[in-house]
NULUM-97037 format. One record per residue (C-alpha): x negated, y, z; residue in three letters. Coordinates in Angstrom, 2 decimals. Layout:
# residues N
x:X	y:Y	z:Z	filum:ALA
...
***
This chain:
# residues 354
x:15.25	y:12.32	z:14.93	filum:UNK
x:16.94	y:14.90	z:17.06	filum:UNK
x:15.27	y:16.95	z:20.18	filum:UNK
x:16.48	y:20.24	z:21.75	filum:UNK
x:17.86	y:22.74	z:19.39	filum:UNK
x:16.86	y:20.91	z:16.31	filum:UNK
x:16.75	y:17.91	z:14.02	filum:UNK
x:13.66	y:16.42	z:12.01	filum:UNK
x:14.91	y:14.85	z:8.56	filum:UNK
x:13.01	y:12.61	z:6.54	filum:UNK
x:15.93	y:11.72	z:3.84	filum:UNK
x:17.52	y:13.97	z:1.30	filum:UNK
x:20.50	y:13.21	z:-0.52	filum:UNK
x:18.76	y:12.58	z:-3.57	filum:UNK
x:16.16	y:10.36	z:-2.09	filum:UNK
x:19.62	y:8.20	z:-0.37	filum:UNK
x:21.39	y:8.24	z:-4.15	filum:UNK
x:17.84	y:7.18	z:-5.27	filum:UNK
x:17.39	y:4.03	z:-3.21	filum:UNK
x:20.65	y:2.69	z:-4.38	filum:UNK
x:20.08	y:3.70	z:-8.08	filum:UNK
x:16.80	y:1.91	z:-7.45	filum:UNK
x:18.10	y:-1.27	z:-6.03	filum:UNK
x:20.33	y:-1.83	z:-8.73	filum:UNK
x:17.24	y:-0.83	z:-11.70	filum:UNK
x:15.21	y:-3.59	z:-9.49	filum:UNK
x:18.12	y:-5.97	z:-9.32	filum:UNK
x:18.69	y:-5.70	z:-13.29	filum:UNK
x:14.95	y:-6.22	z:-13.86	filum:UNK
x:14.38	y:-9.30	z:-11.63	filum:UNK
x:17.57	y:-11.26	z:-14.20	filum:UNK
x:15.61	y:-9.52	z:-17.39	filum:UNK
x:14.34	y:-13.06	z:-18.62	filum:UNK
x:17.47	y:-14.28	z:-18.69	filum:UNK
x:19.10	y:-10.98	z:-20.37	filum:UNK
x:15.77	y:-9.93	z:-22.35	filum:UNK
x:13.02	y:-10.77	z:-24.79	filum:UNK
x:9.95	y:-12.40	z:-25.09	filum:UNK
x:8.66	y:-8.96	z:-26.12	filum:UNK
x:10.68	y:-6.86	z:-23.87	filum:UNK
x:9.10	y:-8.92	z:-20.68	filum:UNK
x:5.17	y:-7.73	z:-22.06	filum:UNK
x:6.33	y:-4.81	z:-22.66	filum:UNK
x:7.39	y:-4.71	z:-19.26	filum:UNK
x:4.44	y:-6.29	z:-17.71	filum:UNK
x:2.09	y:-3.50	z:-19.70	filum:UNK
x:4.46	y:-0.47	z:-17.99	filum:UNK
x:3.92	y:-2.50	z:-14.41	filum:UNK
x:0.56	y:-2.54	z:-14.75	filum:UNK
x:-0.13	y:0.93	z:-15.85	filum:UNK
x:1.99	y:2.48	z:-13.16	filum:UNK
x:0.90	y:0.66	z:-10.12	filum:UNK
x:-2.81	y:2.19	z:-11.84	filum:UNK
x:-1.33	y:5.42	z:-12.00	filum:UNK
x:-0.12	y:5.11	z:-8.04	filum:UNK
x:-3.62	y:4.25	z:-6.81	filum:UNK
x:-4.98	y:6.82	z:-8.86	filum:UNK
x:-2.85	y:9.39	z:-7.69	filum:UNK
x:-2.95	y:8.17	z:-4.41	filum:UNK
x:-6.88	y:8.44	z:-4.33	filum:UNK
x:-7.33	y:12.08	z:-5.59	filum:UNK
x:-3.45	y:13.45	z:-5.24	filum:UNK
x:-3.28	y:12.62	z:-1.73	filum:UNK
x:-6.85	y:11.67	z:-0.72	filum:UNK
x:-8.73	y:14.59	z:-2.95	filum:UNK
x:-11.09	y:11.70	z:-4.14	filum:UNK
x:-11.27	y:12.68	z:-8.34	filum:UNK
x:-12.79	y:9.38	z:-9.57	filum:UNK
x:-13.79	y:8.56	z:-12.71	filum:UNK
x:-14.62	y:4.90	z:-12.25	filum:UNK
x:-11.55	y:3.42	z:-11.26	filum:UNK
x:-12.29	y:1.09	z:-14.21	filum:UNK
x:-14.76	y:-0.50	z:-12.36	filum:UNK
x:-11.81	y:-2.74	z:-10.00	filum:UNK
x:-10.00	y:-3.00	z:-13.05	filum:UNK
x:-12.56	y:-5.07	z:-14.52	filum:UNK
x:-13.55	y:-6.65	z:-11.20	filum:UNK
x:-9.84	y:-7.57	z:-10.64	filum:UNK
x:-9.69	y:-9.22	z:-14.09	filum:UNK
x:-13.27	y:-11.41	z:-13.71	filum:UNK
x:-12.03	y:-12.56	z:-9.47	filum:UNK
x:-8.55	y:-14.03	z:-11.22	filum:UNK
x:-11.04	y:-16.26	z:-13.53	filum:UNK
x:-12.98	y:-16.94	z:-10.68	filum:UNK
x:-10.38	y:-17.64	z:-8.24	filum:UNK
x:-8.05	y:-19.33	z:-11.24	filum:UNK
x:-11.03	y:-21.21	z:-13.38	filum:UNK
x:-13.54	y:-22.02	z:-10.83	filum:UNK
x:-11.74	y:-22.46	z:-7.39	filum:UNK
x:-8.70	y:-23.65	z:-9.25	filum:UNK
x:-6.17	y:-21.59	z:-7.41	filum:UNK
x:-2.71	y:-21.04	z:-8.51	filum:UNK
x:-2.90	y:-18.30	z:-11.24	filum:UNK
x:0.04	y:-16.09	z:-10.39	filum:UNK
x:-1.39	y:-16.37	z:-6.62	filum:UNK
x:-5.09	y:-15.23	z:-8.01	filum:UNK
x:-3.51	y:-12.09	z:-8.91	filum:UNK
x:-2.76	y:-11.16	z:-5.33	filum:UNK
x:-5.78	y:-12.29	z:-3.76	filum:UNK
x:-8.00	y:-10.61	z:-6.51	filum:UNK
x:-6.93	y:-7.55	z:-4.58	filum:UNK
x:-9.18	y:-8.60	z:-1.89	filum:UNK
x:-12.06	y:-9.70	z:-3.78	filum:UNK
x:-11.99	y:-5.73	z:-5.32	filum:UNK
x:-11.38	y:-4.08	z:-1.66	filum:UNK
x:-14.20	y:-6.35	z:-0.35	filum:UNK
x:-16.53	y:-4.96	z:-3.58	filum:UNK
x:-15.12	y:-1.08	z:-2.32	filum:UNK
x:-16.62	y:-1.18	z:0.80	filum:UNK
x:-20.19	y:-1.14	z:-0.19	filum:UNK
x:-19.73	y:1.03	z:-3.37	filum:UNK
x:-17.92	y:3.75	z:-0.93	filum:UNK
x:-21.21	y:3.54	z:0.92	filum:UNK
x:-22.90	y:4.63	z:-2.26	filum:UNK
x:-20.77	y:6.76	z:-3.82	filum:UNK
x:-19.53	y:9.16	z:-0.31	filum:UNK
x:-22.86	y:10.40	z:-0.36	filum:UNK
x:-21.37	y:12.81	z:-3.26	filum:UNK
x:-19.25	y:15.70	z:-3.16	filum:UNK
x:-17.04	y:17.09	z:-5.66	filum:UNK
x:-18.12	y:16.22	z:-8.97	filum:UNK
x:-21.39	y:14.99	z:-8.16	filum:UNK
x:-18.92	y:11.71	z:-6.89	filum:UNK
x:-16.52	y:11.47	z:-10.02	filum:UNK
x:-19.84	y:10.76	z:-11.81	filum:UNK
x:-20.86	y:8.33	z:-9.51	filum:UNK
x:-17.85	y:6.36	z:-9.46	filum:UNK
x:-18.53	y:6.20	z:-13.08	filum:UNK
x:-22.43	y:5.15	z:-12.94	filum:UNK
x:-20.94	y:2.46	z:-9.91	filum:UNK
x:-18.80	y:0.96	z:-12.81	filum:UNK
x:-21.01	y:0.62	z:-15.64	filum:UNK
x:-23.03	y:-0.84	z:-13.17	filum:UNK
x:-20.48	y:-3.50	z:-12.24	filum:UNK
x:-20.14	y:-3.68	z:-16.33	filum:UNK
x:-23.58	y:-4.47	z:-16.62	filum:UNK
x:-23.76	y:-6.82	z:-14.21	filum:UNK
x:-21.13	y:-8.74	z:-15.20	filum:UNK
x:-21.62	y:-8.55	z:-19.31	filum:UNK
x:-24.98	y:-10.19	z:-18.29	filum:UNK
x:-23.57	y:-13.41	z:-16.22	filum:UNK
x:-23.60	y:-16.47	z:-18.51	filum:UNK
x:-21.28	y:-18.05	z:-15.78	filum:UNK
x:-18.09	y:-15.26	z:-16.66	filum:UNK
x:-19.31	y:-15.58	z:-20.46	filum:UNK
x:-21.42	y:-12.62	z:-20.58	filum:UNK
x:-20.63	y:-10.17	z:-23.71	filum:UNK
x:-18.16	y:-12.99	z:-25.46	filum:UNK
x:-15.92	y:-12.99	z:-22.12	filum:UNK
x:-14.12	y:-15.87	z:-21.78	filum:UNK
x:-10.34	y:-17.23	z:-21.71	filum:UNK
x:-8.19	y:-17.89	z:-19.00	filum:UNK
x:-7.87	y:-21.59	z:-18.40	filum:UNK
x:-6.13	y:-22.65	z:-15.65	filum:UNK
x:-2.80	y:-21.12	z:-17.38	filum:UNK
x:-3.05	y:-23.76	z:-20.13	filum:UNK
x:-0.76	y:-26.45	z:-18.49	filum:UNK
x:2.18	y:-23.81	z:-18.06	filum:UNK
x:4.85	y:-23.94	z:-21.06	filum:UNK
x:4.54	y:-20.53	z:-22.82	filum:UNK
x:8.46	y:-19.23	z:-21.24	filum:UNK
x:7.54	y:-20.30	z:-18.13	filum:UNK
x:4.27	y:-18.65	z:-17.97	filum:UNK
x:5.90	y:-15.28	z:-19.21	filum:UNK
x:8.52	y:-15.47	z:-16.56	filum:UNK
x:6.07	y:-16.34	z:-13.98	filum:UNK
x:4.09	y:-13.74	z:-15.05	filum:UNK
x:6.68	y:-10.80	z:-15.60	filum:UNK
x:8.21	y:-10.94	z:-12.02	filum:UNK
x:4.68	y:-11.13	z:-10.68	filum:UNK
x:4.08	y:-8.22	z:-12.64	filum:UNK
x:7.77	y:-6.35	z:-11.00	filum:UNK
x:6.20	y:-7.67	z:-7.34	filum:UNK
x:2.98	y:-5.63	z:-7.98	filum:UNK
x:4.77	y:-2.79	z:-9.40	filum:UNK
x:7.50	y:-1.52	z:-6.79	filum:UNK
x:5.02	y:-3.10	z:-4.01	filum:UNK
x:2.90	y:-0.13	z:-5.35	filum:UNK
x:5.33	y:2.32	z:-5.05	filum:UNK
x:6.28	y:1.08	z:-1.49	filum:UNK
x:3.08	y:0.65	z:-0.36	filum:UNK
x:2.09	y:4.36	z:-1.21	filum:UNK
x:5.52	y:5.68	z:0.26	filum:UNK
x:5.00	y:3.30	z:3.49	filum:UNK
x:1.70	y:5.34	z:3.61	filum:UNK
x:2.62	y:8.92	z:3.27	filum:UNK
x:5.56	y:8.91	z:5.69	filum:UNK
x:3.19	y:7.23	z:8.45	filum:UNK
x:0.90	y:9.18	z:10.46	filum:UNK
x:-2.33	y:8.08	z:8.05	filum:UNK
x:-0.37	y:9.75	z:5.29	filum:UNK
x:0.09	y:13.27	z:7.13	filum:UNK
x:-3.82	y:13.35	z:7.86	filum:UNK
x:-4.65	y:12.45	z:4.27	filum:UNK
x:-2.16	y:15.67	z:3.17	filum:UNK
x:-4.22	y:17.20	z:6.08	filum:UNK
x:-7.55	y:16.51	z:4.53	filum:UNK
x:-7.12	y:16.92	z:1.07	filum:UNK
x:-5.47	y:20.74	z:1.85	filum:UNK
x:-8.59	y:21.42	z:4.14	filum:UNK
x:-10.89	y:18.43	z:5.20	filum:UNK
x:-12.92	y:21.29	z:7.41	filum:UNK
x:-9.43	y:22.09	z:9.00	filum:UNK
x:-8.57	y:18.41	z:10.04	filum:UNK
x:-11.62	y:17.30	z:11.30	filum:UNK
x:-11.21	y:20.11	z:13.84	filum:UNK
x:-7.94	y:18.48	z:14.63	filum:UNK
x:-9.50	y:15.48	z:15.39	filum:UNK
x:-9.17	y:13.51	z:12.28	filum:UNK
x:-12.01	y:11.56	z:11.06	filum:UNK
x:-12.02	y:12.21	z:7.47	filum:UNK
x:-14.65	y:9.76	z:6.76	filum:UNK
x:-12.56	y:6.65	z:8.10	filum:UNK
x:-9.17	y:8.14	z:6.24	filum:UNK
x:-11.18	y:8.47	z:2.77	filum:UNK
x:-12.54	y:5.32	z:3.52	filum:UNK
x:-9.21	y:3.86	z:3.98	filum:UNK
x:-7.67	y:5.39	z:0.75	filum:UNK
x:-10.34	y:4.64	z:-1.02	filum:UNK
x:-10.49	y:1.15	z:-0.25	filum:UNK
x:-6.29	y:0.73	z:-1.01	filum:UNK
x:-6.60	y:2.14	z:-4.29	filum:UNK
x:-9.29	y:-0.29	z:-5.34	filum:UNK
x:-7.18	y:-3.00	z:-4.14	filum:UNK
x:-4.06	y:-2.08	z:-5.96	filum:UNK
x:-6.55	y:-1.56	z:-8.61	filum:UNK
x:-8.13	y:-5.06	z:-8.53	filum:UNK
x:-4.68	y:-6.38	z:-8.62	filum:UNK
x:-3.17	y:-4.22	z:-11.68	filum:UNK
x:-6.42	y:-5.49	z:-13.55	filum:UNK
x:-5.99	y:-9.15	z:-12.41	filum:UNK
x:-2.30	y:-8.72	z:-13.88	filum:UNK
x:-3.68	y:-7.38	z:-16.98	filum:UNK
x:-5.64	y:-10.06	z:-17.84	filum:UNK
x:-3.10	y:-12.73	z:-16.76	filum:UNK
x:-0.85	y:-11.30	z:-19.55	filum:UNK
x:-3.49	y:-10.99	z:-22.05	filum:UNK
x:-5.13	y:-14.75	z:-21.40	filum:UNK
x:-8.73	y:-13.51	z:-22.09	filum:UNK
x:-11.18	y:-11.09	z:-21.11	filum:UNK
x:-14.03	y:-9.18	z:-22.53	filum:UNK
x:-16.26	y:-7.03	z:-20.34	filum:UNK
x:-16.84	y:-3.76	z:-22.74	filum:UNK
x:-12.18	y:-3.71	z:-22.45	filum:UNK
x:-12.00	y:-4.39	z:-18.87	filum:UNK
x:-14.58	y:-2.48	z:-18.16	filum:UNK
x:-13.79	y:0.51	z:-20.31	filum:UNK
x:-13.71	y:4.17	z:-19.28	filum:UNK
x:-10.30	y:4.46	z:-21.55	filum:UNK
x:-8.03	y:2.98	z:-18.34	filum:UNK
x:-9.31	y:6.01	z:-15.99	filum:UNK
x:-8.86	y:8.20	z:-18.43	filum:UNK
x:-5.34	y:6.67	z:-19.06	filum:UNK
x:-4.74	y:7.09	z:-15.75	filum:UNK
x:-5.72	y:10.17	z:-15.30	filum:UNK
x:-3.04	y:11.41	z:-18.44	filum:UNK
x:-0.38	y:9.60	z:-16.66	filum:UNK
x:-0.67	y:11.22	z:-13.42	filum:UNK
x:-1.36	y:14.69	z:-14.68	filum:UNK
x:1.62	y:14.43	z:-17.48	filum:UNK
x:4.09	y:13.00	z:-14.50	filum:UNK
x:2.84	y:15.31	z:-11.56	filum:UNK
x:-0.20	y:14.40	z:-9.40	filum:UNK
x:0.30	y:14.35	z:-5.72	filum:UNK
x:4.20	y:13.15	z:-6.23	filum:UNK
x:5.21	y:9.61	z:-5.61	filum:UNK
x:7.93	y:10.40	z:-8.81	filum:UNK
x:4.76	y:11.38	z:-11.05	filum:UNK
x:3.53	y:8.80	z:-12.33	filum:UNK
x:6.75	y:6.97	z:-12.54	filum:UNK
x:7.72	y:9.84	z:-15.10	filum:UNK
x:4.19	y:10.24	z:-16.74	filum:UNK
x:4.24	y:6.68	z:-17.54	filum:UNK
x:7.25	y:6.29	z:-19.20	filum:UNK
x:6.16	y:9.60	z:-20.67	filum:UNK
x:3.08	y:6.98	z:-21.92	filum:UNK
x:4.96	y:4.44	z:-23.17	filum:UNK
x:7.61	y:6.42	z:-25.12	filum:UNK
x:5.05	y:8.36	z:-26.99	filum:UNK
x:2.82	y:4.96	z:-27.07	filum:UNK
x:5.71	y:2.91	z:-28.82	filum:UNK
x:6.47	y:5.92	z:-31.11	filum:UNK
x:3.30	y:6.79	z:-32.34	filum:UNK
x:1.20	y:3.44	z:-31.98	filum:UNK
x:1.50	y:3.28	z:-36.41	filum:UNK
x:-0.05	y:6.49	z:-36.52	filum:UNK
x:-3.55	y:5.70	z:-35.82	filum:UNK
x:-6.09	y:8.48	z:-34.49	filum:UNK
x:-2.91	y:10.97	z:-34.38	filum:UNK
x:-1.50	y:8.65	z:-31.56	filum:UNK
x:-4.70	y:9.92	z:-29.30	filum:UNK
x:-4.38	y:12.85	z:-31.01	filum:UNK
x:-0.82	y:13.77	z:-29.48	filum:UNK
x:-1.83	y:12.50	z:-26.50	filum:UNK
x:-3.78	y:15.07	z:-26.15	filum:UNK
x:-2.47	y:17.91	z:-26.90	filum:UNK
x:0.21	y:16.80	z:-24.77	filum:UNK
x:-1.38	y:16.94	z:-22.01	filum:UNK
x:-3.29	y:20.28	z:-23.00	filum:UNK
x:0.00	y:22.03	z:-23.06	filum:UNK
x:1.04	y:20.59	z:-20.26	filum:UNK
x:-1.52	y:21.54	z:-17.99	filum:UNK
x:-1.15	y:24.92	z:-19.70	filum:UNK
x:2.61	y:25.35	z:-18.82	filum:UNK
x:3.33	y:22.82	z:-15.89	filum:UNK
x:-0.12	y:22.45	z:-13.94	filum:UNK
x:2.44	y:20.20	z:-11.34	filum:UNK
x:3.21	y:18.23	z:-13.94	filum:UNK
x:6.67	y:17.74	z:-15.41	filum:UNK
x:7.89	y:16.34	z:-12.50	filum:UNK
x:6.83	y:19.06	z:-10.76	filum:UNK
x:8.98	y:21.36	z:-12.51	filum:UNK
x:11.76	y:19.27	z:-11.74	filum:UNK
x:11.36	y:19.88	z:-8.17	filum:UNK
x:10.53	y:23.58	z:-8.59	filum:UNK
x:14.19	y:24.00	z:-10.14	filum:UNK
x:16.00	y:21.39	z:-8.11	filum:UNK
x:14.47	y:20.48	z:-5.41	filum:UNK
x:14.65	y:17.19	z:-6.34	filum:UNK
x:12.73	y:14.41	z:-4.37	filum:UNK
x:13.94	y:10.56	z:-4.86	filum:UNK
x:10.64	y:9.77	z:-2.60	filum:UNK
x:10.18	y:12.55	z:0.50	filum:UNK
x:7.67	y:12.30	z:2.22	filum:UNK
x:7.65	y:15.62	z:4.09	filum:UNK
x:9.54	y:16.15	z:6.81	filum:UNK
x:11.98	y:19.02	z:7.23	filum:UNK
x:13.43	y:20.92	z:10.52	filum:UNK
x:16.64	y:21.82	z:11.16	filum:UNK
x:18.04	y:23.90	z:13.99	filum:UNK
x:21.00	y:23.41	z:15.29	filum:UNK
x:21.82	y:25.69	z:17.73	filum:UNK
x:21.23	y:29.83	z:17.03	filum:UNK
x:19.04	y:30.94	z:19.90	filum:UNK
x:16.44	y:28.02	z:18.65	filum:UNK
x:16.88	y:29.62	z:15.12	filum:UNK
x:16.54	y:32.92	z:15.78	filum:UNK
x:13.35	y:32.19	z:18.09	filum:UNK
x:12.12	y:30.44	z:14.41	filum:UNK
x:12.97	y:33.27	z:12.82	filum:UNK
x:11.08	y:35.57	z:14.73	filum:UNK
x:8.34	y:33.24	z:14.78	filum:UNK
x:7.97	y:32.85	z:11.16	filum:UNK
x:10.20	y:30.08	z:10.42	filum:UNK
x:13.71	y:29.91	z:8.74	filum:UNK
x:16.41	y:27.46	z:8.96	filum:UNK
x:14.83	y:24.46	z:7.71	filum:UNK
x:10.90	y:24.62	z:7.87	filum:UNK
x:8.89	y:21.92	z:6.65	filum:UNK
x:6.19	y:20.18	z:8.73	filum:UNK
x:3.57	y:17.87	z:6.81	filum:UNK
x:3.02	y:18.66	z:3.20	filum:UNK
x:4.89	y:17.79	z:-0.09	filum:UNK
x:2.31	y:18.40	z:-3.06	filum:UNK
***
């Protein structure tokens, strides 16, 4: 975009390098059945699932300063609407996953009624009492099996490597439609006021934001992408139990994720859960010194990278693959030097880059 003196970018080099990089990771993971295994497409389908968590997560208190604690609570909901949808309405499975997305935004709307009566961490713990509420209610439904759970049926009929195929480039679908989606956001005009209001929701609102409808808004995206991750979940594992799917252990996972990768980057949680995974598939023998590990890595790394390792990344290099902030450049030396004497340099930013 260019105007009198100067030119807004969007891009960076890095971000242009990065889409083509990206295309041909996506391209190579679309033909992975026919190149991979069996165990490589779970494996796959479990990274999928925890990063398009770890975007809505972020999303919701990166961007939108919301810290919940009971994101678990559309996990679990996701899971129980693809039975529903799947078992009882006998819709496609691999479709169910999709529209279970729905089915948890629809269930957001009335808990963010509840739980926006709260400030600070007053609402973290009533995101959490909002999901063991949803646990409760659900554990105690001898229609969705009640404690026992119950077993996905409608994906009997499917030959076992079909059903992983089907289900791993579902799985790829929901994961870089998570990443999109969040980018899409950030670099539209709902994305600047949601920078706006988490830096200062006093500050915005004077500007004529409502901060109500934008928290609303994220609020209500991140349990969809939620809803969905947990719907994909359960499609890979077959069965569901309400005390796993409705288990404080995947807010707290990602939580780790977000804060090991960088919270309030779109690169973040891409790197945090790889970060995850590596240390998951390395130390998984290990018992209690798994969690153990886990820990302390992310002790030290909130002692000596509070941004996150992907935030020291940037620090150094400046390196964004996803910008979202834009950047001016002058072009002409009596605009700069009128930036220059009012503040600015050659290339100031406008919005915000976290």
């Amino acid at each position: 975009m260019t105007a009198a003196g100067y030119t807004i970018e969007r891009g960076t080099t890095a971000s242009r390098l990065g889409a083509r990089a990206g295309a041909v990771l996506v391209a190579a993971l679309v033909a992975l059945p026919f190149w991979g295994s069996s165990g490589d497409m779970r494996l796959m389908v479990e990274f999928l699932s925890m990063l398009t968590l770890a975007q809505m997560w972020n999303l919701l208190a990166g961007y939108g300063g919301l810290v919940s604690v009971g994101q678990q609570a559309y996990v679990g909901l996701g899971g129980y609407a693809l039975i529903v949808l799947a078992d009882f309405l006998d819709v496609n499975p691999f479709v169910s996953v999709f529209l279970a997305g729905f089915v948890t935004a629809a269930f957001a709307l009335p808990t963010a009624a509840v739980v926006f009566r709260f400030q600070g961490g007053y609402f973290a713990v009533g995101t959490w009492v909002v999901a063991e509420v949803y646990y409760l209610l659900v554990a105690n439904s001898s229609a969705l099996g009640g404690g026992l759970g119950r077993s996905l049926q409608a994906i009997r009929g499917i030959a076992r490597a079909e059903r992983e195929r089907l289900t791993y480039w579902v799985a790829l679908v929901v994961g870089v439609g998570a990443v999109a989606l969040v980018y899409v956001l950030l670099r539209s005009r709902r994305g600047l006021a949601l920078t706006a209001i988490r830096d200062s929701a006093r500050a915005s609102e004077s500007l004529g934001i409502n901060v109500f409808r934008s928290k609303l808004f994220v609020y209500v995206v991140a349990a969809f992408g939620c809803g969905v991750a947990g719907a994909l979940i359960y499609l890979n594992l077959l069965r569901i139990l309400p005390t796993a799917a409705f288990s404080v252990n995947w807010t707290a996972s990602m939580i780790f994720v977000v804060v090991i990768g960088g919270i309030g980057t779109l690169e973040g949680p891409l790197v945090g859960t790889t970060v995850y995974f590596v240390l998951r598939e390395f130390l998984a023998d290990y018992g209690a010194w798994y969690l153990i590990v886990l820990g302390a890595v992310a002790i030290l790394v909130m002692l000596w990278a509070p941004q996150g390792l992907w935030g020291l990344v940037t620090a150094r290099y400046g390196v964004r693959f996803f910008p979202v902030q834009r950047r001016v450049r002058f072009t002409n030396e009596a605009t700069r030097s009128d930036a220059r004497r009012s503040g600015g340099g050659d290339r100031a930013p406008l919005g915000s880059q976290a």
